[in-house]
DOVODREN-126149 format. One record per residue: residue number from 1; x, y, z of N, C-alpha, C in turn; residue in three letters. Coordinates in nm, 3 decimals. Each point is the difference from the previous one (the first is absolute). Layout:
<marnus>
 resi      nX      nY      nZ     caX     caY     caZ      cX      cY      cZ resn
  NUM       X       Y       Z       X       Y       Z       X       Y       Z  ALA
...
</marnus>
This chain:
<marnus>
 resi      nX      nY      nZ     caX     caY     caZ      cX      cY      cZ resn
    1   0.342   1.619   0.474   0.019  -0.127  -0.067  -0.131  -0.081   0.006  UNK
    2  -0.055  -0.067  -0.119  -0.075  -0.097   0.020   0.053  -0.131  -0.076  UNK
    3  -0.052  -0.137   0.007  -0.032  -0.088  -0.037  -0.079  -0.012  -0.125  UNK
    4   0.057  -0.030  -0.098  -0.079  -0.056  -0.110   0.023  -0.148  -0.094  UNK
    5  -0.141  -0.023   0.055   0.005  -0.145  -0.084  -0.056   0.035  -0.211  UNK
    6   0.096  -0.096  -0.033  -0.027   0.020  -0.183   0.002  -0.145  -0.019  UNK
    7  -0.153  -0.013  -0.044  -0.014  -0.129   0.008  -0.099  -0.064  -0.147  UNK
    8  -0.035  -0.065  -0.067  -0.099  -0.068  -0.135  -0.060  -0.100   0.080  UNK
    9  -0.127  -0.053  -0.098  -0.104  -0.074   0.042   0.098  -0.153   0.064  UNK
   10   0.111  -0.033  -0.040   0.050  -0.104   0.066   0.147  -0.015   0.061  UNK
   11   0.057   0.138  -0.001   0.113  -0.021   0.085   0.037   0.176   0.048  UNK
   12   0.116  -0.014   0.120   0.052   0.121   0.029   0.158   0.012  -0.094  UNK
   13  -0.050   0.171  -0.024   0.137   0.061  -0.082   0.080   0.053   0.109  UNK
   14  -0.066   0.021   0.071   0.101   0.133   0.147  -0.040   0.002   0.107  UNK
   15   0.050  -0.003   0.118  -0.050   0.058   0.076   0.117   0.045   0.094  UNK
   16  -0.024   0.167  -0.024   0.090   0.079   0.071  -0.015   0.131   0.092  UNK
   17   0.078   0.038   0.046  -0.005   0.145   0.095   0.038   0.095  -0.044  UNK
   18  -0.084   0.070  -0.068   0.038   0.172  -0.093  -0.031   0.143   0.014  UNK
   19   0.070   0.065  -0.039  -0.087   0.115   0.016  -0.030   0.049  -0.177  UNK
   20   0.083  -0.062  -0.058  -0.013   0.018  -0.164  -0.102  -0.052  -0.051  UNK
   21  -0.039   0.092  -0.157  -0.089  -0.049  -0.065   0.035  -0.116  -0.075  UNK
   22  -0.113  -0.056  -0.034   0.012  -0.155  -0.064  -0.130  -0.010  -0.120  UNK
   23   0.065   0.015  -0.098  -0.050  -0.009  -0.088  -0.012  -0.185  -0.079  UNK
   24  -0.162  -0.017  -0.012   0.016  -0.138  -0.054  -0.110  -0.024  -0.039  UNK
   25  -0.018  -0.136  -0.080  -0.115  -0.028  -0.108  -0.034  -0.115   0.113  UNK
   26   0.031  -0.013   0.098  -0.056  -0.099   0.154  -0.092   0.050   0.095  UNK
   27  -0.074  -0.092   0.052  -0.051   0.090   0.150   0.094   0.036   0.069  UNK
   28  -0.037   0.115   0.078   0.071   0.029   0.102  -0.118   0.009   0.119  UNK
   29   0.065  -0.004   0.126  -0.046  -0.007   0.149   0.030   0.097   0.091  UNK
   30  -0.002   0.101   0.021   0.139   0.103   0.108  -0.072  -0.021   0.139  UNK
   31   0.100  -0.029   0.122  -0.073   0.021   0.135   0.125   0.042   0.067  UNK
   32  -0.042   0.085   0.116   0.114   0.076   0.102   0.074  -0.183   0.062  UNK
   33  -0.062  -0.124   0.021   0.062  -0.139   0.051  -0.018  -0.102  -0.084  UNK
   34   0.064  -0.063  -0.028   0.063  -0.103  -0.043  -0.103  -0.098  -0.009  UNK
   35  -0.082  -0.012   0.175  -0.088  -0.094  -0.017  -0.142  -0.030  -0.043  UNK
   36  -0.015   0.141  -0.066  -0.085   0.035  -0.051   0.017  -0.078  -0.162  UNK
   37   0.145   0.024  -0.045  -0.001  -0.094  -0.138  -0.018  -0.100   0.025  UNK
   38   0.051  -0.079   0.089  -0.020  -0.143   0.024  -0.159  -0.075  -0.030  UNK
   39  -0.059   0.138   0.121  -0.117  -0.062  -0.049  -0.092  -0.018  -0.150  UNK
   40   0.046   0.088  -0.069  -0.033   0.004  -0.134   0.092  -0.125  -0.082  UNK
   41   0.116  -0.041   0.042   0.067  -0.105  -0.071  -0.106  -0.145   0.033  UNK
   42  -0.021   0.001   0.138  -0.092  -0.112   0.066  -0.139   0.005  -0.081  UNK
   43  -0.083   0.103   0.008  -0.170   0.015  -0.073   0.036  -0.031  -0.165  UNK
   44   0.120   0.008  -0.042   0.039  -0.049  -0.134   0.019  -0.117  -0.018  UNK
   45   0.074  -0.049   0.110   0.011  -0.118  -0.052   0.114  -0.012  -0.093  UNK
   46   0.115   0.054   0.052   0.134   0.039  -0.094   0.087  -0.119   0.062  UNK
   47   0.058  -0.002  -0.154   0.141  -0.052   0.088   0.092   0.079   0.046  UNK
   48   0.113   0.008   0.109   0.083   0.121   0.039   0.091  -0.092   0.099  UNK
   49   0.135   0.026  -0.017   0.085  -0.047   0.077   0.044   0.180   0.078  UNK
   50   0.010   0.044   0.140   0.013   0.093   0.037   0.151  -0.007   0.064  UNK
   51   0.114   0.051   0.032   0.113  -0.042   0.079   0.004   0.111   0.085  UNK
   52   0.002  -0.068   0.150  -0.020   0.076   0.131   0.169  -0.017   0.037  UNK
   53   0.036  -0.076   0.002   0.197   0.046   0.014   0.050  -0.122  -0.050  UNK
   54   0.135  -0.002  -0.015   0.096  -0.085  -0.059  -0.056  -0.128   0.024  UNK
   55  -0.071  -0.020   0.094  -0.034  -0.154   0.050  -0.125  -0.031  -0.035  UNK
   56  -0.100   0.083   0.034  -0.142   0.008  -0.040  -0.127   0.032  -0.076  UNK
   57  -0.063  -0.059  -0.055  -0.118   0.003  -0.129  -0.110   0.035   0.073  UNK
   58  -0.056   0.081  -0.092  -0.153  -0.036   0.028  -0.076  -0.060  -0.127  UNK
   59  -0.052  -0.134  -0.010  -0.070  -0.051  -0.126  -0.149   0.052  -0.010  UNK
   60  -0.013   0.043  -0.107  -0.139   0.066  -0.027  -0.079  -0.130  -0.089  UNK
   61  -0.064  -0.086   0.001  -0.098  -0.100  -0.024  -0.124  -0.018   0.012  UNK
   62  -0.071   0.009  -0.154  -0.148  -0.026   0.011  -0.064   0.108   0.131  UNK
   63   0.004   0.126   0.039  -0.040   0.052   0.066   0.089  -0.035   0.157  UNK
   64   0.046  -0.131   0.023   0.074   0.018   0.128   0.139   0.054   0.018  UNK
   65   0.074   0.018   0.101   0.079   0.051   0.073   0.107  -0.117   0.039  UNK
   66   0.125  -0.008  -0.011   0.100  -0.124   0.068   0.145   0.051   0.016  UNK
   67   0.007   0.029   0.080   0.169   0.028   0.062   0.104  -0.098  -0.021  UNK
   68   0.053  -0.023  -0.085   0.170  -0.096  -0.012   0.107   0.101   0.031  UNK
   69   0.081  -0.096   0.003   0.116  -0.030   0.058   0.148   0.032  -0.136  UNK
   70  -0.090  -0.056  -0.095   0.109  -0.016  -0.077  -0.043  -0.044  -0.162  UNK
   71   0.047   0.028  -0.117  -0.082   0.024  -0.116   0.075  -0.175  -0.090  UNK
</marnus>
């Protein structure tokens, strides 16, 4: 399984855990961890709302990082 981020010059399309091909007219990113996309969402400068469990976000902003609580 890897991680692939599918992403355009100003937002994310995907980011998931596959072993399938993915065919698309987007970038794609593949890494064996997760936080390896991140960092490519961050050096972008993307927007990205990420959901770590029922309760918790991770906000992707202007290159930073912010953990909520609640959307």
């Amino acid at each position: 399984m890897i991680w692939r981020l599918i992403y355009n010059d100003s937002s994310i399309i995907d980011l998931l855990e596959t072993s399938d091909i993915t065919v698309t007219p987007y970038k794609i990113y593949e890494s064996l961890n997760i936080e390896d996309c991140f960092k490519v969402i961050d050096s972008n400068k993307l927007f990205f709302i990420y959901q770590i469990s029922d309760e918790e976000f991770i906000l992707f902003e202007n290159g930073t990082r912010t953990i909520i609580k609640e959307l």
